[in-house]
VOGU-3710 file (C-alpha; in Angstrom, 3 decimals, decimal comma):
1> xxxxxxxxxx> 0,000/0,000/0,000  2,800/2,504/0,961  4,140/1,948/-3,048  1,121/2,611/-4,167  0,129/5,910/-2,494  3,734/6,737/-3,097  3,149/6,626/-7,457  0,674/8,647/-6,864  1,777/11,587/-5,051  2,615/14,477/-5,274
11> xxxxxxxxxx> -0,796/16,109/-5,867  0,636/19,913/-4,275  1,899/20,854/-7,449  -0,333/22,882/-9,908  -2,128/20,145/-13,262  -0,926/20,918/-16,647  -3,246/21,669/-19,063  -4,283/19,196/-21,885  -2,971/18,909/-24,823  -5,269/19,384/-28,334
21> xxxxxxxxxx> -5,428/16,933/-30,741  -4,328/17,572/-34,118  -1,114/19,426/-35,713  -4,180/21,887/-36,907  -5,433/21,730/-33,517  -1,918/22,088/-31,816  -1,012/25,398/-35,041  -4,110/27,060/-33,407  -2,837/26,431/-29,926  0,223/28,565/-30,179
31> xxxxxxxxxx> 1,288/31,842/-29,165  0,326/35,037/-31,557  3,687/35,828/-32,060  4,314/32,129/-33,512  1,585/32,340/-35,042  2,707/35,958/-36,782  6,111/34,843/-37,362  4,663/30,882/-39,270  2,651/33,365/-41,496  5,129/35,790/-42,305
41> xxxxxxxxxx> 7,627/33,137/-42,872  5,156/31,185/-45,438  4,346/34,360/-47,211  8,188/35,274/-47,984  9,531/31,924/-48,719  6,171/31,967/-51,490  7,609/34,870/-52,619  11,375/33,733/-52,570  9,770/30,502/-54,852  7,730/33,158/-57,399
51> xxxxxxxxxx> 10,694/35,166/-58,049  13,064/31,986/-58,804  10,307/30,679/-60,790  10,776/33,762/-63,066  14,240/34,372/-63,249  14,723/30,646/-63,885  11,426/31,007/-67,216  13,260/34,151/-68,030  16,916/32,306/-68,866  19,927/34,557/-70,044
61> xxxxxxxxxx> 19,463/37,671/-71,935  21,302/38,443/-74,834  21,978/41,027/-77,338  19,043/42,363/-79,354  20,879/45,473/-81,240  24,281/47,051/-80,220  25,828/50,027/-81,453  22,544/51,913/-82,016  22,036/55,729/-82,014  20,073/57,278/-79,689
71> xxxxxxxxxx> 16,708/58,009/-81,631  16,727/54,268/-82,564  17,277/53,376/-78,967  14,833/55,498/-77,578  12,194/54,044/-80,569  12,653/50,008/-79,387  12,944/50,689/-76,059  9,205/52,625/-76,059  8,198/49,680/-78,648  9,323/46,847/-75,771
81> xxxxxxxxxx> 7,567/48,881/-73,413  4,475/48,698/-75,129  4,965/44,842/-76,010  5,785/43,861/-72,090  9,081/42,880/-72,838  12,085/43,126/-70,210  15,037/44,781/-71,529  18,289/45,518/-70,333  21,071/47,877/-71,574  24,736/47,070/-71,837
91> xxxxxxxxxx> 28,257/48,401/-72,904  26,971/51,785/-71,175  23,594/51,775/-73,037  25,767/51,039/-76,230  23,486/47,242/-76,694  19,845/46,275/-75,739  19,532/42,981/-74,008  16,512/41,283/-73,678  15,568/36,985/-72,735  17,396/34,413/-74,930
101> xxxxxxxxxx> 13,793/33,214/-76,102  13,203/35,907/-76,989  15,643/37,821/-79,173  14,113/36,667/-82,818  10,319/36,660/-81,969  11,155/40,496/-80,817  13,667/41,468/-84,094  10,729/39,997/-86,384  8,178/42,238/-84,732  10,232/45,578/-84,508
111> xxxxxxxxxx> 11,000/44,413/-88,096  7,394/44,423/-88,836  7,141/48,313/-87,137  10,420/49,502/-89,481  12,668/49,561/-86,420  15,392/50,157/-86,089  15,605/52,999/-88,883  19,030/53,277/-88,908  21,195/56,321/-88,605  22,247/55,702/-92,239
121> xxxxxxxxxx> 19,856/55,523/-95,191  20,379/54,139/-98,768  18,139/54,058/-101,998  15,026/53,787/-99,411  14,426/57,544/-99,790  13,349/57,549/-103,132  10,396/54,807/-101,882  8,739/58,064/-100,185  8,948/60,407/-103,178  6,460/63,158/-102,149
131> xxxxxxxxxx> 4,741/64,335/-105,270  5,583/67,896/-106,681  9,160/67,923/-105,284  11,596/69,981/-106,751  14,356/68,992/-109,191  16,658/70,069/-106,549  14,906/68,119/-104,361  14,902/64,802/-106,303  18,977/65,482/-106,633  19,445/66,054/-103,051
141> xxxxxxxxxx> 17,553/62,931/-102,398  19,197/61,013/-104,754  22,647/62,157/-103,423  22,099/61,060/-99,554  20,864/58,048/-100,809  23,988/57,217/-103,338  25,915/58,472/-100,073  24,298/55,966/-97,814  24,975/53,009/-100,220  28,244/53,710/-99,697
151> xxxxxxxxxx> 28,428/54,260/-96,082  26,728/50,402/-95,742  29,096/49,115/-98,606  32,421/50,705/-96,177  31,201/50,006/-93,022  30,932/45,920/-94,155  34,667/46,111/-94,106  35,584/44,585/-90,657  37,881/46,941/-89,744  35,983/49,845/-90,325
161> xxxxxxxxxx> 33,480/50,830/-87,405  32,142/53,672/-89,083  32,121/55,533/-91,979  30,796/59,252/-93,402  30,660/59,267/-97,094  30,631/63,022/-98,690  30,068/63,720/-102,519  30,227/66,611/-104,355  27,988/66,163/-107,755  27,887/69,629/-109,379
171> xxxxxxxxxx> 25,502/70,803/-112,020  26,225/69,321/-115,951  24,955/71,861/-117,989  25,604/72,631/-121,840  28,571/73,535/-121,940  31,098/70,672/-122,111  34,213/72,879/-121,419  32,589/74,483/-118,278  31,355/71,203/-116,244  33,147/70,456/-113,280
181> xxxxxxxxxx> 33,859/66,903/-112,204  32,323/65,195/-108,918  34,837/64,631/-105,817  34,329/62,651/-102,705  35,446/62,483/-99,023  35,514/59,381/-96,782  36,070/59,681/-92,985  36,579/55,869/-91,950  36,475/55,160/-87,824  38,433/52,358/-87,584
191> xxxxxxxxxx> 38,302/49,685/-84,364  41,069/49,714/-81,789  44,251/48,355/-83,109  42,838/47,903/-86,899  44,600/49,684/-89,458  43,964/49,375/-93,401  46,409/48,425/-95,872  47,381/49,891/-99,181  45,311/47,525/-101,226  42,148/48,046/-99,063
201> xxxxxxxxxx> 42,701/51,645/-98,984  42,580/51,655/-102,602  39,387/49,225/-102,689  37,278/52,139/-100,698  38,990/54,565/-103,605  38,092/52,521/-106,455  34,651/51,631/-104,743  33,781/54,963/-104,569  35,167/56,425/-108,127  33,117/53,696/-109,936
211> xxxxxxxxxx> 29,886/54,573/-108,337  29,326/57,560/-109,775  29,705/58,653/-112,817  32,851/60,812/-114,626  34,551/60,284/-110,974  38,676/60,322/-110,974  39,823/57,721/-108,494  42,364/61,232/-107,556  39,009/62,829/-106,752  38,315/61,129/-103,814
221> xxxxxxxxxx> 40,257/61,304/-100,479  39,901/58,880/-97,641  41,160/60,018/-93,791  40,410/57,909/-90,704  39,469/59,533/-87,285  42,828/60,705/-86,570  42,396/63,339/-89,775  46,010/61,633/-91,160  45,175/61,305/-94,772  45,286/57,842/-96,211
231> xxxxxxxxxx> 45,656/58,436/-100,073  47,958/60,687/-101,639  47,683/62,552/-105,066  50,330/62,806/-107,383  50,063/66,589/-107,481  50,621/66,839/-104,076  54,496/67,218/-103,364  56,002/65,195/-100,646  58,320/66,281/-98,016  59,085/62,876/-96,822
241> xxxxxxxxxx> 57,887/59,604/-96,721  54,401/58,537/-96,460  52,668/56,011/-94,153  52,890/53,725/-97,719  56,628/54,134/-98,483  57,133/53,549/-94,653  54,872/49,974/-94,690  56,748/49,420/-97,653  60,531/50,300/-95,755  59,240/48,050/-92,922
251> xxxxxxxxxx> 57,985/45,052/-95,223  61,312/45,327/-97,023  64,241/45,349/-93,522  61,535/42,298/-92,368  62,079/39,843/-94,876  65,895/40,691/-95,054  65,493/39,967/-91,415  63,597/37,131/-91,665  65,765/35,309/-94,459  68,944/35,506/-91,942
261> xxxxxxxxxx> 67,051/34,390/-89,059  66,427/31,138/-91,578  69,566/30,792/-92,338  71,378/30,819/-89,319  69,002/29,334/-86,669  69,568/25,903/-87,383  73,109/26,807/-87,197  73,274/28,836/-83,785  70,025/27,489/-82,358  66,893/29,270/-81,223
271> xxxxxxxxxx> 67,289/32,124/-79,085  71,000/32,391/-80,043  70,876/35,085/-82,833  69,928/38,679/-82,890  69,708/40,606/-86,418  68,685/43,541/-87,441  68,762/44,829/-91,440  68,164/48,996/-92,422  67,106/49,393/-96,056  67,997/52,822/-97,531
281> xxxxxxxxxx> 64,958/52,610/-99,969  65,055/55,413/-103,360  61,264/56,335/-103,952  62,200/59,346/-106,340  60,783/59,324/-109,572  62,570/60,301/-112,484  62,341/60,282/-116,243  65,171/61,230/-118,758  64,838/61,931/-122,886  68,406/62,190/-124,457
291> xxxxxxxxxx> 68,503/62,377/-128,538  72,082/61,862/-129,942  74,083/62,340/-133,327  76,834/60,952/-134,572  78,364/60,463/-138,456  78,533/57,273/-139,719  81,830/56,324/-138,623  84,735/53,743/-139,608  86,490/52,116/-142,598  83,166/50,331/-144,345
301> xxxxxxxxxx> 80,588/52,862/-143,257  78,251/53,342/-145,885  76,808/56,414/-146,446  72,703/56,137/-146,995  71,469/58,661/-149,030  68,041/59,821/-147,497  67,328/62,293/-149,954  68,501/63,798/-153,623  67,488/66,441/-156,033  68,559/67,467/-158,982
311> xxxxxxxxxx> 67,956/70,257/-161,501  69,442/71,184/-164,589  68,213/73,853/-166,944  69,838/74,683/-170,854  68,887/77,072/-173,503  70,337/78,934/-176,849  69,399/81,928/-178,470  70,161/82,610/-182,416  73,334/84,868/-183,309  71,853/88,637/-184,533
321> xxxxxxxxxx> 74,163/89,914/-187,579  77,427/91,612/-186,806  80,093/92,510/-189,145  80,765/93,967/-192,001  77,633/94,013/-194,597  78,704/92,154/-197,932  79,417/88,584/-199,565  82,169/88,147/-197,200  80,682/88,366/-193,797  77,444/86,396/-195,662
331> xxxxxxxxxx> 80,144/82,919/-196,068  80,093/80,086/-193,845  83,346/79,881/-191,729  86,491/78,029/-193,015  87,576/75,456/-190,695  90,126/75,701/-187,997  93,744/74,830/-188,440  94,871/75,764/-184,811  94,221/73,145/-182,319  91,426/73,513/-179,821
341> xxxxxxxxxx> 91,918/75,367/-176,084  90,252/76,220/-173,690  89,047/79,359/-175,680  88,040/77,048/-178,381  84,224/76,597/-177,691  83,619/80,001/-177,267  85,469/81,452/-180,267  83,718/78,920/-182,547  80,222/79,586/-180,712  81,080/83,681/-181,503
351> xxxxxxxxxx> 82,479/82,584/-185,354  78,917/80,597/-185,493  76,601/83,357/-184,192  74,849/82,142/-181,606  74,459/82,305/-177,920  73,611/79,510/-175,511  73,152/78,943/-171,208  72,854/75,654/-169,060  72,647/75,621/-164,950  72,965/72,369/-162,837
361> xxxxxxxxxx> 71,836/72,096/-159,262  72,317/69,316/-157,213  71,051/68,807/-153,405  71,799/65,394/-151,868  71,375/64,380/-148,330  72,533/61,710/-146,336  71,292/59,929/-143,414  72,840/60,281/-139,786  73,021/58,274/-136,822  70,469/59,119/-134,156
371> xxxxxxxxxx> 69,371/57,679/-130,819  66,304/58,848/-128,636  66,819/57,415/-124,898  64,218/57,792/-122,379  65,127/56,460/-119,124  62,485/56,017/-116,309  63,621/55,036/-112,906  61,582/52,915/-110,373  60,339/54,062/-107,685  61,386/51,119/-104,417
381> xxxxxxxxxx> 64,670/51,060/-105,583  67,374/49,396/-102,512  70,115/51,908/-102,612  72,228/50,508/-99,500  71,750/47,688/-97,000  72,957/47,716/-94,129  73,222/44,191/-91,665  73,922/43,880/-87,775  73,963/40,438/-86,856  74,738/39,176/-82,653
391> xxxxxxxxxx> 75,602/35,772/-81,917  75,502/34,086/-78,898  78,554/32,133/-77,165  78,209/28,091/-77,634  77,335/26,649/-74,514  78,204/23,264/-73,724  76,785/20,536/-70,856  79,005/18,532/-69,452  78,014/14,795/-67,715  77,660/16,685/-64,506
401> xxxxxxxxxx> 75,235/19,154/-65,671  77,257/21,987/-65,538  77,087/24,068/-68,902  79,732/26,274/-69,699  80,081/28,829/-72,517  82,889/29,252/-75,540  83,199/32,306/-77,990  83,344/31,587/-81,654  86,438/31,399/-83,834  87,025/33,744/-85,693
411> xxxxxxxxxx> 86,882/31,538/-89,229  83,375/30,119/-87,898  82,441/34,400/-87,805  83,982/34,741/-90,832  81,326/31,910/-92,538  78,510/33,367/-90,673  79,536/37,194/-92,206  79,338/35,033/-95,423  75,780/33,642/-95,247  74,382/36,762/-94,440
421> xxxxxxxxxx> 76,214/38,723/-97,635  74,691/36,114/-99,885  71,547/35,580/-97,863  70,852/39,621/-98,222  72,448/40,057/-101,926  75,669/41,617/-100,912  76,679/44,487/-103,233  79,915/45,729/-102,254  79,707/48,757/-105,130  76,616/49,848/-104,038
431> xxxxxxxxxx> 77,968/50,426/-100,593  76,278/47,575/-98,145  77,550/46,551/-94,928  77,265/43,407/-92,522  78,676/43,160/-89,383  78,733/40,243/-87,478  80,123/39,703/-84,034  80,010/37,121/-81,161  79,127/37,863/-77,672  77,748/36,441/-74,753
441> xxxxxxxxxx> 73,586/37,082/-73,982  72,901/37,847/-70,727  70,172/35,517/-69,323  67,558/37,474/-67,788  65,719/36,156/-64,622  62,151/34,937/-65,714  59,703/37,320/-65,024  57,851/36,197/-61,867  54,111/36,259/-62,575  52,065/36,152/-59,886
451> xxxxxxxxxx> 48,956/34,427/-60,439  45,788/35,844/-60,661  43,383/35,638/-57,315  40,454/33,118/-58,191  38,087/36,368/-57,965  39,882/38,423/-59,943  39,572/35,529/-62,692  37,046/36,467/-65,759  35,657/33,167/-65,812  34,729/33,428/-62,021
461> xxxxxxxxxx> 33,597/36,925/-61,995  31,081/35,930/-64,905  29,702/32,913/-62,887  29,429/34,852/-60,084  27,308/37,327/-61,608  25,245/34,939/-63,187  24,814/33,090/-59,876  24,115/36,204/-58,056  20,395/36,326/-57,975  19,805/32,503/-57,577
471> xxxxxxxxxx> 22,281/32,434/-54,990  20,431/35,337/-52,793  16,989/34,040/-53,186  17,765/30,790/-52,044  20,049/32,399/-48,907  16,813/34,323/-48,101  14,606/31,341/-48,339  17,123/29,275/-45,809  16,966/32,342/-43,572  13,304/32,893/-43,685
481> xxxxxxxxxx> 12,560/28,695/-43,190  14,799/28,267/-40,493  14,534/31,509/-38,833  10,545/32,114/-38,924  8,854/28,419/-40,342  11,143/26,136/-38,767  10,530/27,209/-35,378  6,670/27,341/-35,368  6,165/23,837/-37,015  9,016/22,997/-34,331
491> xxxxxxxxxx> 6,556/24,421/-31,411  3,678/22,505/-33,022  4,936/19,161/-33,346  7,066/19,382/-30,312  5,556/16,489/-27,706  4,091/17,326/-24,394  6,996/18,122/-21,509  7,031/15,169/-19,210  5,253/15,708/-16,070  7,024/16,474/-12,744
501> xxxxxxxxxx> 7,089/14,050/-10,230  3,910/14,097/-8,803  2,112/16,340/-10,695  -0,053/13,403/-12,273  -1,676/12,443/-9,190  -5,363/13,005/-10,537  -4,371/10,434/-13,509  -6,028/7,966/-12,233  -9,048/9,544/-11,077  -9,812/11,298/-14,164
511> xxxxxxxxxx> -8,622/8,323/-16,448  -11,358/6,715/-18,688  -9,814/3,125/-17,978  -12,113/0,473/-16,232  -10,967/-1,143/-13,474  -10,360/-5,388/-13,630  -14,223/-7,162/-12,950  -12,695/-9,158/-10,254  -12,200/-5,910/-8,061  -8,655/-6,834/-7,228
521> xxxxxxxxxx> -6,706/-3,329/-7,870  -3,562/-3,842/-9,977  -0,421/-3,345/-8,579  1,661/-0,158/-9,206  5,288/-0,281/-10,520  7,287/0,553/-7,790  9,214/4,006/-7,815  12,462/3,643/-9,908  13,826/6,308/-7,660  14,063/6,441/-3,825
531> xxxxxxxxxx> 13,665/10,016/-3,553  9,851/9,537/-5,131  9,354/6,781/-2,320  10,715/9,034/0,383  8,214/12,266/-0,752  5,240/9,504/-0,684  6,367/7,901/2,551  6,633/12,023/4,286  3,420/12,876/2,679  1,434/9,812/4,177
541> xxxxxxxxxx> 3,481/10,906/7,890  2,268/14,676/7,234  -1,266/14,389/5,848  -2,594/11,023/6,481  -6,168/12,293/5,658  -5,255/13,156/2,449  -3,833/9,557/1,789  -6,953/8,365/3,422  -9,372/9,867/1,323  -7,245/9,262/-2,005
551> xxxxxxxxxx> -7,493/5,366/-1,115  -11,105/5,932/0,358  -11,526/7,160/-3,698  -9,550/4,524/-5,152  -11,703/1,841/-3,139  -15,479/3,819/-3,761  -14,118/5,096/-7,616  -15,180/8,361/-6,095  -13,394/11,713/-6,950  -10,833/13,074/-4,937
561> x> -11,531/16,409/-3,295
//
């Protein structure tokens, strides 16, 4: 009996309430500020899912347009606006980004609205001829969109960022002697660390010049952002050499260079051999006409008769009567006796009367030796090279791994002087000079890198930004379960505290169980712990009415009062 009263007690201490039945039951149990906090929680970590939900149906957003002026930016930014599509800018408002699955449905339908206009227009103005337009009109029309057609055909280049096309088309009027032919300007922007060579440079020349009509390729100068001036006219006198001649000097000392470095790498070895070649390059232009004359000369020359005219002219008149009237003078003459002289002809042409004249010119002329020379020079001409070649000391490696370094002879410099005359075209009239010595390079320490910290890398910073928002939402959904959710469905599935020793006394009273039909009143466990036993056994000593009614109660099933 004393164990039994002893389970029992104490009965001093104040009942716990009962639990309620059901996690709904046991939600509506807690305190208001649980309560408060559960909702609260469930509210943000629904919006913490939402917001993940669309960033994640969203995706990545790329380019839609880049490099767009700022009245075609302004026009498809108010056009996404109206269509409810999110944008972003990039490249300091430079690009327009918008979702991934999005980029072509969106070009097709600001297609569809004639967007983006474009800062540069072709042919497309003369679609929107107004009607009664001027002639001057039509021509100024015509000439933005001839300069337009240009600006797109430049601008394809893909070193050329941007490009301004100017023309000057004057009037053509009647008078054939008066018109004035068309010039052109193009300003080319170039990207950073693009430059144009010669050939492409004259592409944009030629490009232009054949689109319109009675255009010089002279007529049209090119200049890039700096102002230099790309193409040169031939009026145009030079003080010194041009950024062509200069390419040109440059292309010229690097393949000199580059044909010694050929020659004698496999002889030296890599890393052994230093060279450097300076080209004194002639880019005047001359032109000589020289005309000589000279007899035909020598033993056999034979004289060639270009030309020859002759002209002879005779004539007699008849002998008038002279003398001395009569038979005598009337006689033919006797003939001579004397012999004939000089005198002759003439005395017998005054005995016979009459009177004659004859005249012979001659003009003959004769061929001489000529020679026309006209001598042209090119322009590129090598007038001097000169060649500075270092070689490095031969190193050796011994078994022990020690390596140890020897200067050349001088007959193995001598054969390496001879390579690079021949390798160069040595010219010893036209004043070129090599030079080749041997000395030892001085190995320089290897440039410590240090590496760069993992979030300094690209490749890292871009993963982090793309991992940014996903990485915060789901931070503030840990921090909103564990510090708001967690700990309300904690206090509402937590299990009742156990009693305190004594404090279910009334258990048995108020408990729903029947007792055995045979009367006989089961035995208690016995207290596991002697200090339960000890407060039963001072209880029954102190109050032994109060044990004497709770076993009067046990006996009657009464309550206990």
């Amino acid at each position: 009996m004393d164990n039994a009263v002893a389970a029992r007690t104490p009965v001093a201490q104040e009942l716990p309430l009962a639990q309620p039945a059901g996690f709904g039951g046991r939600l509506a149990a807690l305190p208001l500020k649980n309560k408060l906090s559960l909702g609260l929680g469930v509210a943000a970590l629904a919006a913490v899912v939402l917001a993940m939900t669309l960033w994640n149906s969203q995706g990545d957003y790329k380019v839609l347009y880049a490099n767009l002026s700022d009245k075609d930016g302004g026009a498809i930014i108010a056009q996404l606006s109206q269509m409810n599509v999110p944008y972003r800018h990039a490249d300091g408002g430079a690009a327009i980004l918008v979702p991934a699955a999005k980029v072509h449905d969106v070009r097709l339908k600001l297609a569809a609205a004639g967007l983006p206009k474009g800062s540069v227009v072709g042919f497309e103005l003369m679609d929107g001829a107004r009607f009664g337009q001027t002639q001057f009109q039509e021509r100024l029309t015509f000439q933005r969109g001839l300069e337009g057609e240009l600006t797109r055909s430049i601008t394809a280049l893909s070193a050329v960022q941007n490009a301004r096309v100017h023309l000057a088309l004057p009037n053509q009027n009647g008078f054939f002697r008066e018109q004035q032919k068309p010039t052109a300007s193009v300003m080319l922007t170039l990207y950073p660390g693009r430059t144009l060579e010669r050939a492409q440079i004259a592409g944009i020349v030629h490009l232009v010049s054949s689109s319109v009509p009675e255009m010089s390729p002279k007529a049209v100068s090119v200049l890039d952002q700096s102002g230099a001036l790309l193409t040169s006219s031939g009026d145009t006198p030079q003080t010194g050499l041009d950024a062509q001649q200069l390419q040109y000097v440059n292309q010229v000392e690097a393949a000199y260079t580059k044909r010694i470095f050929e020659l004698l790498e496999p002889l030296v070895g890599r890393d052994n051999l230093r060279a450097t070649v300076t080209a004194d390059i002639d880019f005047s232009q001359t032109e000589a006409t020289a005309e000589e004359f000279a007899p035909n000369q020598g033993q056999n020359a034979q004289v060639a008769i270009r030309s020859q005219q002759v002209s002879e002219s005779n004539g007699s008149t008849a002998a008038a009567p002279s003398g001395v009237p009569g038979a005598a003078s009337n006689q033919p003459p006797v003939p001579a006796t004397a012999p004939i002289t000089g005198a002759a002809p003439a005395l017998q042409a005054t005995q016979a009367g009459a009177q004659g004249n004859s005249r012979r010119d001659a003009v003959t002329n004769y061929e001489i030796d000529k020679t026309v020379r006209v001598t042209r020079n090119a322009t590129g001409m090598v007038k001097r090279l000169n060649a500075a070649v270092v070689v490095n000391h031969r190193s050796s490696t011994d078994a022990k791994g020690k390596t140890t370094t020897t200067p050349l002879s001088q007959d193995e410099i001598g054969k390496l002087t001879a390579l690079v005359q021949e390798s160069i075209g040595f010219k010893q009239e036209r004043g070129d000079s090599v030079k080749v010595i041997n000395a030892p390079f001085k190995a320089e320490p290897a440039a410590k890198v240090d590496p760069l910290p993992l979030w300094k890398q690209p490749e890292v910073l871009d993963m982090l930004r793309a991992a940014a928002v996903p990485a915060s939402l789901a931070l503030v959904a840990l921090l909103v379960y564990f510090g708001m959710i967690r700990p309300a469905v904690k206090a509402a599935t937590a299990p009742p505290p156990a009693p305190a020793p004594g404090a279910q006394l009334d258990a048995v009273v108020d408990d729903d169980e029947l007792l055995p039909a045979d009367g006989a009143i089961p035995a208690l466990p016995a207290p596991k712990s002697s200090e339960q036993l000890t407060a039963a056994r001072t209880l029954a000593k102190e109050n032994p009415a109060v044990v004497a009614n709770i076993v009067r109660g046990w006996v009657s099933g009464e309550a206990v009062t």
